[in-house]
LUMZALUM-38407 format. One record per residue (C-alpha): residue number from 1; y, x, z. Coordinates in Angstrom, 3 decimals. Each point is the difference from the previous one (the first is absolute). Layout:
BEGIN
NUM,Y,X,Z
...
***
This chain:
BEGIN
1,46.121,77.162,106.577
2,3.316,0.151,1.375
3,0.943,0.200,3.662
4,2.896,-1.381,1.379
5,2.088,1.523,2.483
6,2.758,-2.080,1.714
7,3.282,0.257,1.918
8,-1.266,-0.496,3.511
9,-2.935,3.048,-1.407
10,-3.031,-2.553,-0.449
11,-2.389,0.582,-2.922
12,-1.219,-2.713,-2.140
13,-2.707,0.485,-1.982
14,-0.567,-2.010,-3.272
15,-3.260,0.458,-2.551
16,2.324,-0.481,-3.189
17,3.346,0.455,-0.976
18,2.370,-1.789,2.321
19,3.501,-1.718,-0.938
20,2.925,0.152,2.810
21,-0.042,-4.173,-0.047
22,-3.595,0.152,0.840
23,0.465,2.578,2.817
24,3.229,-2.449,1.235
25,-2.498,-2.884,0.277
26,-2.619,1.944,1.639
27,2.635,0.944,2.778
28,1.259,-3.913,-0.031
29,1.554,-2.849,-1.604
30,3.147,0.347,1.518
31,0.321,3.485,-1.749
32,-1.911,-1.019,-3.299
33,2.697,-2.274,-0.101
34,2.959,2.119,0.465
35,-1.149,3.277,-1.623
36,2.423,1.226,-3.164
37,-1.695,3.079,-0.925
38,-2.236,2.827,0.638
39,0.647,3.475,1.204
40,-2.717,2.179,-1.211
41,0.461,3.170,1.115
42,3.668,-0.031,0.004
43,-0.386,-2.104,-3.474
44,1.331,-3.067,-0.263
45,-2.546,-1.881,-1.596
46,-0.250,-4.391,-1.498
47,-2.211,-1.948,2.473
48,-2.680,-0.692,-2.345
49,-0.463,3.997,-1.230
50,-3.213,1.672,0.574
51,-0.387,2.300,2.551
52,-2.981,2.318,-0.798
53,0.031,3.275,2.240
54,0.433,0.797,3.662
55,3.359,-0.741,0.455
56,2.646,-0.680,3.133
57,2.029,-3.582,-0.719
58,2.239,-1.962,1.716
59,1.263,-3.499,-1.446
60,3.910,-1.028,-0.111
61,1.453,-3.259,1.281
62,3.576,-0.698,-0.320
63,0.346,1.281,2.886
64,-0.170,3.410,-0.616
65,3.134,1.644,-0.639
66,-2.060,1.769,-2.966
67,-0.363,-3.667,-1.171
68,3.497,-0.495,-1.334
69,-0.416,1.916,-3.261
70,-2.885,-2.341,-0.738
71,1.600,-3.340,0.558
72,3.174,1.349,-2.198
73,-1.974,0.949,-2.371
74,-1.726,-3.415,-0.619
75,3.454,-1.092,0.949
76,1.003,1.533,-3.584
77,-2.714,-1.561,-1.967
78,0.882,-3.545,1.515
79,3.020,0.386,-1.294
80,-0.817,1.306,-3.416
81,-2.703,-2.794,-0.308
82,2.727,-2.585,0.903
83,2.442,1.732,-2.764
84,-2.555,-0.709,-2.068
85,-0.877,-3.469,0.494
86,3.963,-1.061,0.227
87,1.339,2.477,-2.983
88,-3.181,0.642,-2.279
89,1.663,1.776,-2.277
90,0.645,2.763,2.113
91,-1.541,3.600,0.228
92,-0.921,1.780,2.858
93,0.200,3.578,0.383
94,-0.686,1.774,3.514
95,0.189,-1.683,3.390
96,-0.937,2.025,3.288
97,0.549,-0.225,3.671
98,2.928,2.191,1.280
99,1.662,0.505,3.533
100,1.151,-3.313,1.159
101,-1.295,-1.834,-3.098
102,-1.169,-0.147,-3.173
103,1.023,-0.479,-3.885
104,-0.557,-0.470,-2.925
105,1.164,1.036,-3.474
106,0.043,-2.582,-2.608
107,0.829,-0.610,-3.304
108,2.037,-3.361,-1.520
109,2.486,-0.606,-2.596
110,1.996,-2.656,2.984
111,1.492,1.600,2.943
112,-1.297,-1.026,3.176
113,1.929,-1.757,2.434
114,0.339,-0.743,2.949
115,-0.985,-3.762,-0.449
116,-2.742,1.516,-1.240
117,-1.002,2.445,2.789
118,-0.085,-3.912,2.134
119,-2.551,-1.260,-2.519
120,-1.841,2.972,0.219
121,-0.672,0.329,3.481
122,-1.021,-3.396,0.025
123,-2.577,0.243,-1.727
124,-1.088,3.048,1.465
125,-0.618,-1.912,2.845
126,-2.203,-2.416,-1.814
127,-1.790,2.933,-1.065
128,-0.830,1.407,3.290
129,-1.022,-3.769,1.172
130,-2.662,-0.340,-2.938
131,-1.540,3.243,1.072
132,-0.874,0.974,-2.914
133,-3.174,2.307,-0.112
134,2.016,3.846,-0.976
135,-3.623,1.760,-2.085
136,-0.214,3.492,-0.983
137,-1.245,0.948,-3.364
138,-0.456,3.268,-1.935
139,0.755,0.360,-3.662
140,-0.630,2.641,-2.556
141,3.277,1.563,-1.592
142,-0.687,-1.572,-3.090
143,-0.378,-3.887,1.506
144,2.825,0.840,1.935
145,2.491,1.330,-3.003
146,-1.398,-3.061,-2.459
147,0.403,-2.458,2.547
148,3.746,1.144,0.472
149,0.697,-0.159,-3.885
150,-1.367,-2.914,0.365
151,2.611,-1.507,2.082
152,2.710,2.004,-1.769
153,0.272,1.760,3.382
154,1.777,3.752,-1.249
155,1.114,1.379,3.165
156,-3.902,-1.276,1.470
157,-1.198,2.010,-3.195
158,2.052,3.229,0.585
159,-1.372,-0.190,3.768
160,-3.537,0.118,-1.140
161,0.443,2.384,-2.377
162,1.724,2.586,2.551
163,-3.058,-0.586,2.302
164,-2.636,2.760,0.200
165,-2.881,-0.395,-2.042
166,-2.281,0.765,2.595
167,1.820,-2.198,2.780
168,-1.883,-3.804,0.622
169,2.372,-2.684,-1.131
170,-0.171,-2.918,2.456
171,1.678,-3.593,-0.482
172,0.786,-2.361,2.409
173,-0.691,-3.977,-0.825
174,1.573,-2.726,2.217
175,0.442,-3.358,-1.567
176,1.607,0.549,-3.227
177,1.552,2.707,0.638
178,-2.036,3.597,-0.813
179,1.618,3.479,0.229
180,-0.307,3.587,-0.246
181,-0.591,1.605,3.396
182,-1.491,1.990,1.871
183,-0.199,-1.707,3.003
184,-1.153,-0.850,2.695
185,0.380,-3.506,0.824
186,-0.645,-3.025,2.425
187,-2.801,-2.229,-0.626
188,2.373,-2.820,-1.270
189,3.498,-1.109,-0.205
190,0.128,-1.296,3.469
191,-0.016,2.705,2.026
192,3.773,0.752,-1.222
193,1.295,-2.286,2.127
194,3.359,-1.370,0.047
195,1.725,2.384,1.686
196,2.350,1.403,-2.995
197,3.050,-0.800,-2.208
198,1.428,1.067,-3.255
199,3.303,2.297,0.573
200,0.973,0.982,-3.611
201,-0.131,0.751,-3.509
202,1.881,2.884,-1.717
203,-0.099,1.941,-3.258
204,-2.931,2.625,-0.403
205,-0.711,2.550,-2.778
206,-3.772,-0.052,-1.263
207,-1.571,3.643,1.435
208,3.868,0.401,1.621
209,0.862,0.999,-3.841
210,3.343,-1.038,-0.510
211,-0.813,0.086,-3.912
212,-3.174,-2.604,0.868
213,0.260,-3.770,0.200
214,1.693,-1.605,3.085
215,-1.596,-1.817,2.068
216,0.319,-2.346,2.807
217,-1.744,1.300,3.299
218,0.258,-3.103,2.801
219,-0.759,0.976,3.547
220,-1.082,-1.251,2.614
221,-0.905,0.252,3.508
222,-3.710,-0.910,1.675
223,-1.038,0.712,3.926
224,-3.008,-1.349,1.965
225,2.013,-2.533,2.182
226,2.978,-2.376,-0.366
227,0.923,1.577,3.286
228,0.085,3.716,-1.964
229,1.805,-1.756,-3.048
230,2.924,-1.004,1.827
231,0.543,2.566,2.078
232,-0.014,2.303,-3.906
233,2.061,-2.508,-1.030
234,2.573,-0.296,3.329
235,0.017,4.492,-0.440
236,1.477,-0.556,-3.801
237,2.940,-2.328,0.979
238,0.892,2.298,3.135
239,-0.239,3.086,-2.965
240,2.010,-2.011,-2.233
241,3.092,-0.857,3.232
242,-0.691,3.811,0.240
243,0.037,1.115,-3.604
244,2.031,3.697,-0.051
245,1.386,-1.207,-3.509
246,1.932,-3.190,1.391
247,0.897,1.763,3.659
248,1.303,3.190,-1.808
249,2.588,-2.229,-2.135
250,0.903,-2.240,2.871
251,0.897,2.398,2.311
252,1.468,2.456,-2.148
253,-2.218,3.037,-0.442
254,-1.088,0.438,-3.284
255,-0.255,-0.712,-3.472
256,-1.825,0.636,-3.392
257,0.914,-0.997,-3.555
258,-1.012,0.104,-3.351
259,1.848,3.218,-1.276
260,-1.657,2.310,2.815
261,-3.439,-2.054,0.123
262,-2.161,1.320,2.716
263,3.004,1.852,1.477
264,1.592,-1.486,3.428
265,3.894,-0.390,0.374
266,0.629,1.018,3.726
267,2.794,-2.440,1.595
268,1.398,1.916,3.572
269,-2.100,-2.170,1.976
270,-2.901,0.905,-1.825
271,0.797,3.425,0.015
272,0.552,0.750,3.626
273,-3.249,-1.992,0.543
274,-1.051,2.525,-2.891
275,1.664,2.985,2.327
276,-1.147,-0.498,3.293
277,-3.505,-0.579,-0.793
278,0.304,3.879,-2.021
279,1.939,1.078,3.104
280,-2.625,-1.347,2.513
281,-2.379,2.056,-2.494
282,1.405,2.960,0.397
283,0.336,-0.088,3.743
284,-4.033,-0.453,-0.008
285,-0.927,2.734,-2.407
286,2.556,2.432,1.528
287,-2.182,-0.559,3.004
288,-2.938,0.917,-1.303
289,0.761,2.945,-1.804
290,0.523,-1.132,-3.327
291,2.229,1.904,-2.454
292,2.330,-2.158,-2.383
293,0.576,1.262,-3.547
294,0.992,-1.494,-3.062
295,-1.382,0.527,-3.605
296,1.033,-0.686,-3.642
297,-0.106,-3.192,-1.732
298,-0.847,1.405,-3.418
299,-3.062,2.032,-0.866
300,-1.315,1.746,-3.079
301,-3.525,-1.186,-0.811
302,-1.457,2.979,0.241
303,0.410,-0.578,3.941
304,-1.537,-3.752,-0.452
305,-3.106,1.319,-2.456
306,-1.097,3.039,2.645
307,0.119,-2.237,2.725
308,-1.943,-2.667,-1.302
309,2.543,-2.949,0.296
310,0.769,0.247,-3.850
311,-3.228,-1.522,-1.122
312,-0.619,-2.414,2.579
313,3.707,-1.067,0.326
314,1.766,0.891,-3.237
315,0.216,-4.249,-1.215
316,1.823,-0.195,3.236
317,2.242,2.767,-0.169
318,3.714,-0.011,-1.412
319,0.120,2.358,-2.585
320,3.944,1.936,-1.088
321,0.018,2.716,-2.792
322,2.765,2.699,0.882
323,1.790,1.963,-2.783
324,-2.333,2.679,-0.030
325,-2.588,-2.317,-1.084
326,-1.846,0.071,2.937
327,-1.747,-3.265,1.585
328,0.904,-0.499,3.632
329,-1.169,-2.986,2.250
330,1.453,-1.920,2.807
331,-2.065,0.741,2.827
332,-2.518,-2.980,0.857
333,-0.918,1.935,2.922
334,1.133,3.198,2.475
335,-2.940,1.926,0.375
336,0.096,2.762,-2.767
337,3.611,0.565,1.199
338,-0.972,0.835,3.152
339,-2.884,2.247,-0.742
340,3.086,1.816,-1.885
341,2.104,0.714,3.256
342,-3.146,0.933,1.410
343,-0.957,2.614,-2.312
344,3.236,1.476,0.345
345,-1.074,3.526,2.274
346,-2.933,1.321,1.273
347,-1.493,-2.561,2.620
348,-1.979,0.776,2.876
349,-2.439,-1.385,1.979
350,2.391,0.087,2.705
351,2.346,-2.187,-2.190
352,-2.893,-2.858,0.239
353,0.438,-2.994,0.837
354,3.417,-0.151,-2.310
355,1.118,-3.673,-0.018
356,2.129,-0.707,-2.987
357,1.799,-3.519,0.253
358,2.361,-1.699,-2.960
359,1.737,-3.289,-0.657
360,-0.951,0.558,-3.587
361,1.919,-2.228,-2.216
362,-3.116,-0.980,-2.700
363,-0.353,-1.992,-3.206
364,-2.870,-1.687,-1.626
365,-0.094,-2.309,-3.053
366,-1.803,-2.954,1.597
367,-0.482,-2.987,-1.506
368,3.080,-2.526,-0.687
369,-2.614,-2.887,1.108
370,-0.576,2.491,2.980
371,2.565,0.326,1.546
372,1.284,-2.377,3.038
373,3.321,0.285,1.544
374,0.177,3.068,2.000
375,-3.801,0.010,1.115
376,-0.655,1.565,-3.493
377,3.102,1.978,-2.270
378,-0.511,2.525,-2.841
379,2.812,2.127,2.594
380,-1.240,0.646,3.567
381,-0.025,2.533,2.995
382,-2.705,1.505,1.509
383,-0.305,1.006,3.433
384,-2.332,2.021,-1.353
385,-1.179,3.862,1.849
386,-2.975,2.135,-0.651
387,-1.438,2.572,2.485
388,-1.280,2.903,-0.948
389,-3.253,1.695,2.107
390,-2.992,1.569,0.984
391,-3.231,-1.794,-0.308
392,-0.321,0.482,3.602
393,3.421,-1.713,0.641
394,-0.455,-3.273,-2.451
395,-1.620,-1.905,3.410
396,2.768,1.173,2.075
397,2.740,-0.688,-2.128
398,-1.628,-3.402,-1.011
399,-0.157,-1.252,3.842
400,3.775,1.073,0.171
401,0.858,-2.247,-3.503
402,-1.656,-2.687,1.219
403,1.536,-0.063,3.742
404,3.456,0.378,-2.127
405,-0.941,-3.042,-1.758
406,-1.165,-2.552,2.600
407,2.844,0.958,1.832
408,3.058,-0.572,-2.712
409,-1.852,-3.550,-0.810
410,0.419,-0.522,3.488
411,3.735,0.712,-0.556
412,0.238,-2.811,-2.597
413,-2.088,-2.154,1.763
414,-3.502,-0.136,-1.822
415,-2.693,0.980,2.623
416,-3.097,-1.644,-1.952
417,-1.101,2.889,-2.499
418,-3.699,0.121,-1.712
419,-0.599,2.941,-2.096
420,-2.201,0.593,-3.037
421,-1.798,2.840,-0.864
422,0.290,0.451,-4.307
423,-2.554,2.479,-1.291
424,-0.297,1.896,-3.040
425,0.946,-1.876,-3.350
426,-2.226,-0.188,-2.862
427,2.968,1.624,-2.011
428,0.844,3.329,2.188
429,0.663,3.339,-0.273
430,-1.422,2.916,2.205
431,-3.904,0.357,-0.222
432,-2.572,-2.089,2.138
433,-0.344,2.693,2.885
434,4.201,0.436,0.326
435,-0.228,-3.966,0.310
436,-3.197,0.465,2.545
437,2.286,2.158,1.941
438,2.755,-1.789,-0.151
439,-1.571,-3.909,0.933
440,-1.759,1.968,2.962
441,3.300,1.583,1.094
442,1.543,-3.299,-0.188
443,-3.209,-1.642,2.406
444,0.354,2.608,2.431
445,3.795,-0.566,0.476
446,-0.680,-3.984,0.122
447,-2.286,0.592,2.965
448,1.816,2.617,1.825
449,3.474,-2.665,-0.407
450,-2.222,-2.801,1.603
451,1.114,-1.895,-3.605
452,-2.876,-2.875,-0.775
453,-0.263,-0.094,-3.894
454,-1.077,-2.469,-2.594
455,-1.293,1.364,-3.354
456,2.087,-0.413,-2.861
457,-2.064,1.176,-2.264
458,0.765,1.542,-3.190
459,3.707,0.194,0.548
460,1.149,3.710,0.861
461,2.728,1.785,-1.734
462,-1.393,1.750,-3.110
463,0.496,3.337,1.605
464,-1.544,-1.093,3.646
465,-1.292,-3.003,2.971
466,2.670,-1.556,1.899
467,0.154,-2.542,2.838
468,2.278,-2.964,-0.432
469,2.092,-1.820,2.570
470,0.687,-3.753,-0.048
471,2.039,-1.479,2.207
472,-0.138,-3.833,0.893
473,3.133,-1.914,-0.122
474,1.532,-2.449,2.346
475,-1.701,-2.994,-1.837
476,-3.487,1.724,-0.817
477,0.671,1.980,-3.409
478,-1.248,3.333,-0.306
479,2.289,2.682,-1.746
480,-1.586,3.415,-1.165
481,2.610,2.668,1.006
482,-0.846,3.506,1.565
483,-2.626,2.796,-1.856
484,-1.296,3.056,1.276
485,-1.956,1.956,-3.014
486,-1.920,2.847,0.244
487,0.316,2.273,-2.840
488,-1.901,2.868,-1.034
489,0.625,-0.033,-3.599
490,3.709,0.427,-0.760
491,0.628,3.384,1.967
492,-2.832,1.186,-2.495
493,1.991,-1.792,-3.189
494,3.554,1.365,0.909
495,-1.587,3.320,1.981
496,1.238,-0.065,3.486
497,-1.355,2.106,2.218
498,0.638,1.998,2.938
499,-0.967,3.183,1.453
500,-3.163,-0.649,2.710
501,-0.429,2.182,3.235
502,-2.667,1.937,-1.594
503,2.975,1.241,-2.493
504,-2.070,-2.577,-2.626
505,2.074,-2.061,-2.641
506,-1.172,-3.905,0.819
507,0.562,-3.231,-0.635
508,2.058,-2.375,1.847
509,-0.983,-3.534,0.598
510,2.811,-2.878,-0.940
511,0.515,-2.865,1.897
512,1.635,-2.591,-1.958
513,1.166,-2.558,2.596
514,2.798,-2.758,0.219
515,1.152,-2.476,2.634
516,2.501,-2.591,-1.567
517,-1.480,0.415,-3.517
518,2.980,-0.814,-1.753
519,3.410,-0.456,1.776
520,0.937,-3.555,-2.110
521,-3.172,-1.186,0.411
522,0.206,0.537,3.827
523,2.741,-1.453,0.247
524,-1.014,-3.146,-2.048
525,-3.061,0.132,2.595
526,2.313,0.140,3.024
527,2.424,-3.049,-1.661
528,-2.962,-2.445,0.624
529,-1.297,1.333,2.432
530,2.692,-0.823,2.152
531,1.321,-2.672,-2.081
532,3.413,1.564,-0.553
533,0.513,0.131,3.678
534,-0.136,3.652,0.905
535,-0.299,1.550,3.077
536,3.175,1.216,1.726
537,-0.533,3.650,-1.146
538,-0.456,-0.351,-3.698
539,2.350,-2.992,-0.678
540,2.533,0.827,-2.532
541,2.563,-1.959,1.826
542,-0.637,0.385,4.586
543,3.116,-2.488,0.748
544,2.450,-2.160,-0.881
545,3.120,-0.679,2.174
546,0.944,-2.882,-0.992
547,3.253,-2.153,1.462
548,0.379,-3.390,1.560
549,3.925,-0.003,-0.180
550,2.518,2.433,-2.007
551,1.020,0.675,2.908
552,-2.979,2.427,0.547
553,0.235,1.823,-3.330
554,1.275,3.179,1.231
555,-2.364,0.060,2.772
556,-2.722,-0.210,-2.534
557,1.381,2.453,-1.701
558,-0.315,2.395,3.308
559,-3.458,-0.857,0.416
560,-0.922,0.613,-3.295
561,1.437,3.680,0.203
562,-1.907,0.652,3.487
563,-3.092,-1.505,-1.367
564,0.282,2.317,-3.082
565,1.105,2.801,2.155
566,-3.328,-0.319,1.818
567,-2.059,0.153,-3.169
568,-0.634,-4.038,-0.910
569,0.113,-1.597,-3.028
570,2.957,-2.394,0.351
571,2.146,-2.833,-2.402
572,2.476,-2.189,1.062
573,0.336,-3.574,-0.283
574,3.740,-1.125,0.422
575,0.850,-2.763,-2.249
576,1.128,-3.242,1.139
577,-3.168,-1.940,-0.281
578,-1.871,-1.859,3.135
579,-2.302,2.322,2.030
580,-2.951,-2.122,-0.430
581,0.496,0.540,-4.129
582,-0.126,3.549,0.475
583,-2.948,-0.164,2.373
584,-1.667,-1.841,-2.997
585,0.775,2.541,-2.584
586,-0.739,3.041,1.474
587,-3.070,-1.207,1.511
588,-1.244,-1.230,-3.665
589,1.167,4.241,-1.048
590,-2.662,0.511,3.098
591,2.843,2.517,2.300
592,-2.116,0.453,2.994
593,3.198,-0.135,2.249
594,3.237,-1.655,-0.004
595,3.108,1.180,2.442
596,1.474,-3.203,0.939
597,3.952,0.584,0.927
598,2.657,-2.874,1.203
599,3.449,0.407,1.646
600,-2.297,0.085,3.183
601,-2.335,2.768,-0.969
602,3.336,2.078,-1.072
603,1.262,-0.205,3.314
604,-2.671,0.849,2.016
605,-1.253,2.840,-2.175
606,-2.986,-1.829,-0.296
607,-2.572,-1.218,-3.283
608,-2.424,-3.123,-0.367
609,-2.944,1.434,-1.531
610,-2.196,-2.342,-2.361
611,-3.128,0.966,-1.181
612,-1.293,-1.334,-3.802
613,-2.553,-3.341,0.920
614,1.427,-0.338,3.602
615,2.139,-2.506,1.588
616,1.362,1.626,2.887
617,2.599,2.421,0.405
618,0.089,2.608,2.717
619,3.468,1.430,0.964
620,0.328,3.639,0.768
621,3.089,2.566,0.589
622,-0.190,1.742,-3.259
623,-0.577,3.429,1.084
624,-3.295,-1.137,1.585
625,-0.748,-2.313,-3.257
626,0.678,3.137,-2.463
627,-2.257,2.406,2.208
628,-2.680,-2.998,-0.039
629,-0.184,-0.641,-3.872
630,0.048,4.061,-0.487
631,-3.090,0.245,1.910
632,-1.443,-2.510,-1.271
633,1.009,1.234,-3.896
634,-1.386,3.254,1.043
635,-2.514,0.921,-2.331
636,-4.119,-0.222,0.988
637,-0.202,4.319,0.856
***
């Protein structure tokens, strides 16, 4: 009979099988009472499941930050069970918890709307205050397949029938509502809450086939505490005021249309924002001994099929046929170019560590209902670079990436980094011993950086592990950016070696590693970020001089030329419009400085300098104001 080790390491010992609501109620009522599920040995587990063996369990309240998937979850079936009872002759299809939320797929000949989403919630809340008993049952294949013909429930029918013979169907019963699920859940209806709100409904392909039925997926968002809820809920309106979309066509950056669709149109705003973040780049890899090259756009297949990326990434690849009949692809990715230069001469060990850097221009046929302003494009750069070493260097040369790193985040302000360790996919190539190598490679380098790691499991590139960077935003959203990949497997593929000190022909290992990611998506990053209002270095547009009278226009003029002369970014403002209307407008384009010039300020040689949100001006000779704004432009080195 089972005992039962807990959190704080005491042992209880019971004479039969044990559930995890009778171990809550030995502990207390307070905890019988607030218990959502069971973690048997790192299973999550329904309160009222047996527990027969030795086994170590803790029990979730909400909480536990490991809660939230639980109460989303039931969140989902609340809602589909309140679908139900308002539109009966709907069909439900798939509903889980997902990062902020949940959904759920559903089936109806009416569009939803947003009256509807009202009525909806409402009675989701009268669900959760019946507390309605949430029962887990198990079903054989066959119950489970009639029972959905039953109900002239297809897409229910083509779940079961997908399922694994050998897998245990379980069903999930609260009030009149019963679904396929596999669980777990809270005892009852009640311990949702009412901490959550429907957000949405859009348009959803059945399996994500675009030649299946649409559907209508509504979601929603659920946390433990009204508190949590509006905080979520205060985050999406400051996203929205910061939205990259609406900031990049308001002040002039950017645009994208229909004829180039996942392409960006770079205005000259955009594009010196576009330029000095390369620039600033470039400074940063020059200093740490990074070589630049450049490599073609179009490659014959036969390039894409030895190196792997044919068969995993051919659906995503555009595809030209030259004259000569032969099929060439726009590069999705830079790699196999560079293991080309590479290959070029005999390398030595003495040529190791060779660090190969490239704003690689890439393509990759994502998705139209993927792709989102300039965070994700079919037509991107990569600040991408790949190192090529020893074995012995891959710890060395991973400390050095990963002080590069923190330190051009720094530059662009993002100083709160987690990192996730992604191991070896269940679709990979290389053997299990080049991966064992490679994930222990990676390990050792994480320890020797000082970098603390979260698994990720499952999520390595096909061709090797590689730790993820997230950065957290100014209003608490995370954004996946950098990689550093160790690769073992595609010197092997596209035979790179070089010669050893022994006079041996070996291997080198590839680091696959990248800072920005993508250049447009960075930059849609850095838009809300800092809500269009860029530091002094990387604003497209440093000053305005603007004029109180016309009788200071060709001093403005002068200052313009001696602020451009000293390397600002500089416009005029002359027209004959009230200074207080110009403040307005250039303060909505978000100018971080304004030159403020009168018949007074001509005279005396002198500016009023205005900074974007303040009130007060500070008047300065202009030789000292110009050397002031240039150090302060001065790029973060």
């Amino acid at each position: 009979m089972p005992d039962i080790t807990l959190p704080d390491g005491s042992i209880r010992q019971y004479d039969r099988p044990v559930t995890g609501a009778e171990i809550a109620a030995d502990i207390g009522p307070g905890l019988a009472r607030a218990a959502l599920v069971a973690v048997v040995d790192d299973r999550e587990l329904d309160l009222d499941q047996a527990i027969e063996t030795n086994a170590a369990v803790s029990l979730l309240t909400r909480r536990d930050e490991a809660a939230l998937e639980i109460i989303r979850h039931d969140a989902a079936h609340v809602m589909a069970e309140a679908v139900l009872e308002l539109y009966p002759e709907t069909q439900v299809t798939i509903g889980p918890a997902i990062e902020n939320g949940f959904y759920y797929d559903f089936h109806r000949p009416e569009p939803f709307t947003l009256e509807d989403l009202g009525r909806i919630e409402r009675r989701m809340h009268e669900i959760v205050d019946r507390d309605e008993p949430i029962r887990r049952e198990v079903w054989s294949r066959e119950e489970a397949v009639e029972h959905y013909r039953r109900t002239d429930e297809p897409f229910k029918v083509e779940i079961v029938e997908q399922i694994d013979r050998d897998q245990i169907l379980s069903f999930y019963r609260q009030g009149g509502f019963l679904d396929l699920c596999r669980g777990p859940h809270a005892p009852s209806t009640g311990h949702v809450g009412h901490a959550f709100k429907l957000m949405s409904v859009a348009g959803a392909y059945w399996r994500g086939d675009s030649r299946r039925p649409m559907l209508q997926r509504i979601y929603g968002t659920a946390w433990p505490d009204e508190k949590r809820l509006k905080a979520y809920l205060t985050m999406l309106e400051e996203a929205e005021r910061r939205d990259h979309r609406r900031l990049g066509r308001d002040l002039g950056l950017f645009h994208i249309q229909e004829e180039a669709t996942g392409s960006v149109f770079w205005h000259p705003k955009g594009w010196t924002l576009y330029r000095e973040i390369e620039r600033h780049m470039r400074r940063r890899l020059d200093a740490h001994g990074y070589m630049e090259v450049r490599t073609p756009q179009l490659i014959d297949r036969s390039l894409w099929e030895a190196s792997g990326h044919w068969e995993k990434f051919r659906e995503n690849m555009f595809i030209a046929e030259s004259e000569d009949e032969r099929i060439l692809a726009l590069k999705p990715m830079n790699c196999p170019g560079h293991v080309q230069i590479y290959k070029q001469g005999i390398k030595s060990y003495r040529d190791l560590p060779l660090r190969m850097a490239e704003f690689g221009s890439c393509h990759r046929n994502e998705p139209s209902g993927a792709l989102h302003g300039i965070m994700r494009v079919r037509a991107f750069t990569q600040d991408d670079a790949h190192i090529f070493c020893t074995e012995d260097q891959v710890t060395s040369e991973s400390i050095e990436f990963c002080d590069l790193l923190r330190q051009i985040y720094s530059d662009f302000g993002f100083r709160d980094i987690r990192v996730k360790f992604s191991d070896r996919p269940e679709v990979r190539a290389g053997s299990d011993e080049t991966w064992d190598r490679a994930e222990e490679a990676l390990r050792v380098a994480c320890d020797a950086a000082g970098l603390e790691t979260s698994l990720n499991p499952g999520e390595g590139a096909f061709y090797g592990p590689k730790l993820e960077f997230v950065l957290r935003d100014a209003i608490g959203r995370d954004w996946q950016c950098g990689t550093l990949q160790v690769d073992f497997v595609l010197p092997e593929r596209l035979d790179a070696v070089y010669v050893a000190a022994d006079g041996s022909r070996q291997r080198p290992v590839m680091l696959h590693r990248a800072i920005l990611g993508s250049i447009e998506r960075w930059l849609g990053i850095l838009i809300e970020q800092y809500a269009g209002r860029f530091p002094l270095w990387l604003a497209p547009v440093q000053v305005v001089v603007a004029t109180v009278t016309d009788a200071a226009t060709d001093y403005a003029a002068s200052v313009a030329a001696r602020c451009r002369d000293a390397g600002l970014r500089v416009g005029t403002d002359t027209r004959n419009e009230k200074i207080g209307y110009k403040v307005r407008e250039h303060s909505a384009a978000k100018i971080p400085v304004m030159l403020v010039v009168g018949a007074r300020e001509a005279e005396q040689k002198t500016v009023a300098i205005r900074r974007l949100g303040g009130k007060a001006q500070e008047t300065l000779a202009l030789s000292e104001a110009i050397h002031a704004l240039c150090t302060e432009a001065a790029a973060p080195e």
